[in-house]
C-alpha positions in Angstrom: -98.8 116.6 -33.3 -99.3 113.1 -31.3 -100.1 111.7 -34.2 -96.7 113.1 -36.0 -94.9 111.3 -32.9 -96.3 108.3 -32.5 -95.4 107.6 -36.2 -91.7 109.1 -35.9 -91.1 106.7 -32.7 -92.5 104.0 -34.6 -90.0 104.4 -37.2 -87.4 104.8 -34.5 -87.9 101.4 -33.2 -87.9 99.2 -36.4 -84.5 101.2 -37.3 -83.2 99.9 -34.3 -84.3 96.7 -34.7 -83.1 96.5 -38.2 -79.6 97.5 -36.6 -79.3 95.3 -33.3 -80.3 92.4 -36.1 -77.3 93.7 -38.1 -75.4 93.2 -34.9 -76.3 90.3 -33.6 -75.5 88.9 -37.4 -72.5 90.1 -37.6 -71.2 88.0 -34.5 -72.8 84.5 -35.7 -69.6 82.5 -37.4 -68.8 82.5 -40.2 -68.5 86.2 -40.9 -69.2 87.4 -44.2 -66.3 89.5 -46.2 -66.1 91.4 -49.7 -68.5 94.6 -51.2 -71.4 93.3 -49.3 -70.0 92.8 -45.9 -68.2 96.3 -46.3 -71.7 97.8 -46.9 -73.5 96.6 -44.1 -70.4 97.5 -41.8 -71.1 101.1 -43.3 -74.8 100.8 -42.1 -74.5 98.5 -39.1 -73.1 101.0 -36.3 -73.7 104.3 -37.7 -77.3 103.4 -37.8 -77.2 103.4 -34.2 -75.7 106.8 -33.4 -77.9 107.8 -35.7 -81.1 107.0 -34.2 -79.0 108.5 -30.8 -78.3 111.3 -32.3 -81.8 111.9 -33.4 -82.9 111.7 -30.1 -81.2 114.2 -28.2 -82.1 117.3 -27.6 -79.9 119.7 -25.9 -82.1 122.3 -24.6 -83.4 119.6 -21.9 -80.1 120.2 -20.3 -78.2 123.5 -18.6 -74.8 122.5 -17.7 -72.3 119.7 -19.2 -73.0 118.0 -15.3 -76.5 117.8 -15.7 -76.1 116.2 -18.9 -73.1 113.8 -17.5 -75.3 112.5 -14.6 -78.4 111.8 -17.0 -76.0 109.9 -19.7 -74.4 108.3 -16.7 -77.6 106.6 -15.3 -78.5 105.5 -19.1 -75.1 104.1 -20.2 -72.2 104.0 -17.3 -75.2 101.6 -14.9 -75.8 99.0 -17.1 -72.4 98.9 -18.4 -71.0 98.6 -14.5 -73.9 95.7 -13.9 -73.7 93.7 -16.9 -69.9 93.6 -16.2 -69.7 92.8 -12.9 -72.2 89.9 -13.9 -70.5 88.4 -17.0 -67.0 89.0 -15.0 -68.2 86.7 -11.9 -69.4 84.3 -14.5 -65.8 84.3 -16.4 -64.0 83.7 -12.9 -66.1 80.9 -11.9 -66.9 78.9 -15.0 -66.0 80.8 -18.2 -62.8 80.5 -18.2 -63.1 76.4 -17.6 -65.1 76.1 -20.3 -63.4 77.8 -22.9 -60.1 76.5 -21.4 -56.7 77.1 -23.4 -55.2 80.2 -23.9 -58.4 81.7 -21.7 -57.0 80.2 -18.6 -53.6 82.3 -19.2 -55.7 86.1 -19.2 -55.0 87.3 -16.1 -57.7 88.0 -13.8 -56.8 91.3 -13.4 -56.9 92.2 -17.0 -61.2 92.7 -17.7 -60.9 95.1 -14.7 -58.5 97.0 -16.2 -60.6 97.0 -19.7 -64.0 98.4 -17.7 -62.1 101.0 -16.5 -60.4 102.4 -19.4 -63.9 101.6 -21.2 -61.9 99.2 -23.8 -63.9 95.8 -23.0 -63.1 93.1 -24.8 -62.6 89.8 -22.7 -66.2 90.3 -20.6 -69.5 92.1 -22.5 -67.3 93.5 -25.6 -70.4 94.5 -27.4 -70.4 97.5 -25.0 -67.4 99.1 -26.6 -70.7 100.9 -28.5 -71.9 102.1 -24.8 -68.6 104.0 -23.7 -68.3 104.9 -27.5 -71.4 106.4 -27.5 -71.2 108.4 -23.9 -68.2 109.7 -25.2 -69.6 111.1 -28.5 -72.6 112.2 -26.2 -69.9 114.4 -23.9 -67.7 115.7 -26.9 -71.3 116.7 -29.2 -72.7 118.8 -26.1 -69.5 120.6 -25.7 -69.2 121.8 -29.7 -73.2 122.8 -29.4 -72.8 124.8 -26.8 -69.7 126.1 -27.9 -69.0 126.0 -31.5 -71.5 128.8 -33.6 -74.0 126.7 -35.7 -72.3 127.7 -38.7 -69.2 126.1 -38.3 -70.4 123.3 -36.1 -71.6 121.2 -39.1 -67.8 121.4 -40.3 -66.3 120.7 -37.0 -68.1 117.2 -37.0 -67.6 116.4 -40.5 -63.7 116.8 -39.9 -63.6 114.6 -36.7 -63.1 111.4 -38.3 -60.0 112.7 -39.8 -58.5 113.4 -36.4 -57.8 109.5 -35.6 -55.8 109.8 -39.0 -53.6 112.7 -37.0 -53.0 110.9 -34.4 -53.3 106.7 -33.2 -55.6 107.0 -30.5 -55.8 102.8 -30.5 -54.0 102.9 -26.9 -56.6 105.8 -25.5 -59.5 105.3 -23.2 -63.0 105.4 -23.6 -62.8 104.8 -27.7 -62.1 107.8 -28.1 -60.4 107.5 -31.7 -63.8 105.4 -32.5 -65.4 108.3 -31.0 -64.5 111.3 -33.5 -65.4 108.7 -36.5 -68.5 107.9 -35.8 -69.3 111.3 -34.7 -70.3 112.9 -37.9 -73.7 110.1 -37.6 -74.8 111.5 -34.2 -74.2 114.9 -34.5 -75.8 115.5 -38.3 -78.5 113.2 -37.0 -79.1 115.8 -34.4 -78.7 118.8 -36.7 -80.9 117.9 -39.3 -83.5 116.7 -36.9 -86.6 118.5 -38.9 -84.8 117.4 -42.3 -85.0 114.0 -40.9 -88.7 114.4 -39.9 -90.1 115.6 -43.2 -88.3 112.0 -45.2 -91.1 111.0 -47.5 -91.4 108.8 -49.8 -91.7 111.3 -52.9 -87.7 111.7 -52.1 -87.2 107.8 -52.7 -85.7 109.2 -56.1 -82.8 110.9 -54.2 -82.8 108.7 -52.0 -81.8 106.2 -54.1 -78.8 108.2 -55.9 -77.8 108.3 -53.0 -77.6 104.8 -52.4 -76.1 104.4 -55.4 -72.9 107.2 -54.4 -72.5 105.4 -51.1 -72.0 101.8 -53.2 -69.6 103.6 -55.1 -67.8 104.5 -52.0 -68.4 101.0 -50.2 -66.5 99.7 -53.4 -63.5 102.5 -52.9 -63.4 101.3 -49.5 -62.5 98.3 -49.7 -59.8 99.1 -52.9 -57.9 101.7 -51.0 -55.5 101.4 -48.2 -55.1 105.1 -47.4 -56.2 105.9 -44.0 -57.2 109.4 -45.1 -59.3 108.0 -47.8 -60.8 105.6 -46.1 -61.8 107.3 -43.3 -63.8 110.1 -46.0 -65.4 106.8 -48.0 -66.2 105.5 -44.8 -68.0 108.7 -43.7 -69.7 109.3 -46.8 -71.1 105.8 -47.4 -72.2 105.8 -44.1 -74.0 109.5 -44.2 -75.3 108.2 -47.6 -76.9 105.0 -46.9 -79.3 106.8 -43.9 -81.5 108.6 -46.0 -83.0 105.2 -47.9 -82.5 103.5 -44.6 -85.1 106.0 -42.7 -87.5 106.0 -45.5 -87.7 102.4 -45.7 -88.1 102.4 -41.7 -90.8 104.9 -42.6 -92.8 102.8 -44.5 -93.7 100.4 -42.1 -97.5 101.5 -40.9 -97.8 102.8 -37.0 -100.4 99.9 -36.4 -99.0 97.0 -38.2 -98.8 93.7 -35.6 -95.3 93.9 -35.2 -95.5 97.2 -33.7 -95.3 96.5 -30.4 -92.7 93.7 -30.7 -90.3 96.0 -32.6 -91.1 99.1 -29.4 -90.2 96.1 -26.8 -87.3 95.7 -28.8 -86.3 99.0 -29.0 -86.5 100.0 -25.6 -84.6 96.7 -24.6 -80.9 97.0 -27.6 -78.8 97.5 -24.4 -80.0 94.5 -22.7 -79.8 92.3 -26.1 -76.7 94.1 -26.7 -75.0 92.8 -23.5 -76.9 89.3 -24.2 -75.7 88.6 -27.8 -72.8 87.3 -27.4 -73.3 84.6 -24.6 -76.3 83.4 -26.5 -74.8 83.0 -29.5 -72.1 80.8 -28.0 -74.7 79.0 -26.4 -76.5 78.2 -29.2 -72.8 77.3 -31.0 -71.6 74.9 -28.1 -75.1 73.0 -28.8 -74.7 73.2 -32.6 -71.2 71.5 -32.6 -71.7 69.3 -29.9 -74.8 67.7 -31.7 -75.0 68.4 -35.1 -72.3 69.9 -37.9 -71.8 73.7 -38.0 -73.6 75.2 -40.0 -76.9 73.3 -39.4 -79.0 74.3 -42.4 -78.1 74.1 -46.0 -76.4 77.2 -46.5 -74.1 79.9 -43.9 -76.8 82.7 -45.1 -79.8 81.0 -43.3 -78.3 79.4 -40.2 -77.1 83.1 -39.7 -80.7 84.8 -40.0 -82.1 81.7 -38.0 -79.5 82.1 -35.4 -80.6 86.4 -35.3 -83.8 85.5 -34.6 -83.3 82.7 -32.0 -81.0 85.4 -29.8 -83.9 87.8 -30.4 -86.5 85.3 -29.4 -84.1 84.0 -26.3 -83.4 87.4 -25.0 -86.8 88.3 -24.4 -87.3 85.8 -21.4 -84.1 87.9 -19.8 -85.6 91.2 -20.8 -88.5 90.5 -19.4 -87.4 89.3 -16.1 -84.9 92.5 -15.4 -88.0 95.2 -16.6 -90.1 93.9 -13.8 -87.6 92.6 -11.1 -84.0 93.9 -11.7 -84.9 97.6 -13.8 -82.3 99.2 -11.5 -79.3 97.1 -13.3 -80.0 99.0 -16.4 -80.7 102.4 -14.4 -84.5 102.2 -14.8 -87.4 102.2 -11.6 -88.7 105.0 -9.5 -85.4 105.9 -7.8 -83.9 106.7 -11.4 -87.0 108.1 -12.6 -87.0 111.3 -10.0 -83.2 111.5 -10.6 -83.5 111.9 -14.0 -86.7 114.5 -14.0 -84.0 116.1 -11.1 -81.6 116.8 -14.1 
């Protein structure tokens, strides 16, 4: 059995290094359009509540506030630090640098965004964190509620709700909320299906690979919301399988084990980094040299993932032994959370 979960976890953390790389890539200039671009976009995010989804397991909690407060100490603290950080930094010297239309957001305006969870001006990336706590909150309430039976059709018809309704102007992302739901909560259902992913189903694994290209390409032909909501969905539950079985394949004691568990413990932190560090790196690269700086967009963009990856360690490092309570880690969580 601990051998059985060692390997699983091990999996776990090269998926979500694979997908905060996706990330990170995503936000290095110049972004990448067409078939391709629309796959990965399929891949990128729901890879993530995924691997979330994957990891919860309900029975650890007895009431929806037990649950809240746990969620709240993983998510709602480093989303509250990392804000209040990149927010002071704006005020005193971000705005200046940027200058132009930056100087005319009003102050006021990134407090407004934390609160109604829509970020955007200060730590945008974290759209994903109040996304995710929100899926988290709306999952526990149809498992608890909803008989097993019909639960797997509840969460399959969620991402047509935003089609229903524009929830664009609603708190806490809550129309990307239902769409990505279907990820988290089959992740979570299928748990032991998950689990048993060998490679002898790399055959099927592959057709299905194949259906969710055919509905990356449909994607990006159709304009219907309705449809593109279901291709969306589709390709997105499609692509997983191949996804986990490559993640599979890497051995438990290869060398970059332990750099790709540091990793995975540490997305939030990177998460909240990216974006500064990429615009470091950027205000370096055009003030010295011509954007891009290698021969060709494709390689300055994996040489730029892996120089955030490399520069956020320093950080990660310094808040796991000195500041763990920004990101609601350290003794005084610790009890909490074995409280709950």
């Amino acid at each position: 059995m601990k051998k059985d979960q060692a390997v699983r976890y091990a999996w776990i953390d090269y998926a979500k290094v694979i997908s905060i790389c996706l990330v990170i890539s995503y936000h290095i200039p110049p972004r990448a359009d067409g078939f391709w671009a629309d796959a990965i976009q399929m891949l990128r995010m729901p890879a993530f509540f995924l691997i979330a989804g994957h990891l919860f397991h309900i029975d650890k909690f007895t009431t929806l506030w037990s649950f809240i407060k746990h969620r709240s100490i993983q998510l709602l603290i480093p989303y509250a630090s990392f804000f209040l950080l990149f927010y002071a930094l704006w005020l005193s010297v971000g705005r200046m640098m940027v200058g132009g239309d930056e100087l005319e957001i009003s102050i006021w305006l990134p407090l407004r965004e934390f609160v109604l969870g829509t970020p955007q001006i200060v730590v945008a990336p974290y759209w994903f964190i109040c996304c995710l706590f929100v899926i988290q909150i709306v999952y526990y309430l149809c498992a608890r509620h909803i008989p097993p039976r019909w639960l797997v059709v509840v969460v399959l018809l969620a991402p047509y709700i935003p089609c229903l309704y524009d929830f664009g102007s609603c708190p806490w992302q809550l129309g990307a909320a239902f769409s990505y739901l279907p990820f988290y909560a089959l992740a979570n259902i299928c748990k032991s299906h998950i689990q048993r992913l060998s490679f002898r189903h790399l055959p099927l694994c592959l057709i299905a690979l194949g259906a969710a290209l055919a509905c990356v390409y449909g994607y990006g032909k159709c304009s219907n919301l309705w449809v593109q909501s279901t291709l969306y969905t589709l390709g997105g539950l499609l692509m997983m399988p191949l996804y986990i079985l490559l993640c599979k394949q890497i051995p438990d004691a290869s060398p970059g084990n332990k750099l790709a568990a540091f990793i995975g413990r540490n997305t939030i932190i990177i998460l909240a980094l990216q974006n500064y560090i990429i615009g470091f790196i950027l205000l370096l690269a055009e003030k010295y040299y011509e954007w891009p700086l290698l021969p060709s967009a494709f390689v300055t963009n994996v040489c730029v993932t892996m120089a955030v990856l490399l520069i956020s360690i320093v950080p990660i490092l310094i808040i796991n032994r000195y500041l763990p309570f920004i990101i609601g880690r350290g003794r005084c969580f610790e009890k909490r959370q074995k409280m709950t």
